[in-house]
N, C-alpha and C positions, 0 to 999 in steps of 0.2 A: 504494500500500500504506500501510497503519499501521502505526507501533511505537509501545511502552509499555514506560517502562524503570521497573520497581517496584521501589523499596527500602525498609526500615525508617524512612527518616528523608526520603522524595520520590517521587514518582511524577512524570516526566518524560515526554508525549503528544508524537511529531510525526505528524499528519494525512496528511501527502505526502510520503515516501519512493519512490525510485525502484528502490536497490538496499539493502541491509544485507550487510555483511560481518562474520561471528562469530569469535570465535576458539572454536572447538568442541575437542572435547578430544581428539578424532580429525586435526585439523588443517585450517587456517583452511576457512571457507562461504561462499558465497554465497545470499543470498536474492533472488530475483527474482520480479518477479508470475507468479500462475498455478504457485506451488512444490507441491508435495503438503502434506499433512498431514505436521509434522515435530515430533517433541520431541527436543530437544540438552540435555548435556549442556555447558557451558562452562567453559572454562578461564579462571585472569585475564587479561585483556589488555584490548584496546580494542576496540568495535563501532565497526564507519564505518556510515556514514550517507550515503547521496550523494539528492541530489535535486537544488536550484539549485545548493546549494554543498554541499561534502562537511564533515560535523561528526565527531569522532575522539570518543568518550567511553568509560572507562576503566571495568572493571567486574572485580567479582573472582570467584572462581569460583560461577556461577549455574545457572538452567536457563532453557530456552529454548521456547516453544511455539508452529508456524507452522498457521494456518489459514485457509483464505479470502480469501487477502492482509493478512493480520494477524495481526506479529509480538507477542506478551507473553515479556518478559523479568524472572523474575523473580530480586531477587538474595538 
């Protein structure tokens, strides 16, 4: 999978994702290949990241958009 973490001030690509974890506003997500079409709303907190290694990045409250294996978050 791909994630795109878009902010005013960065736009951050990882190419190879294996899982994404959200903090949704409904309570924490999972993303994994092959999810439906998804839009979330998101709460502050952190997204994980796992692929070789798991990266933790902090985000405040955003939206979320899942399609074709390809996460855009935008904050």
């Amino acid at each position: 999978m791909k994630c795109k973490i878009v902010s005013p001030d960065r736009t951050r690509e990882f190419p190879r994702v294996a899982a994404v974890t959200l903090p949704a506003s409904g309570g924490e997500m999972q993303i994994l290949p092959g999810h439906a079409e998804t839009f979330v709303k998101l709460r502050s907190g952190a997204v994980v990241l796992k692929s070789k290694e798991k990266i933790s990045l902090p985000v405040s409250e955003s939206v979320c958009y899942v399609k074709n294996d390809e996460i855009l978050i935008i904050q």
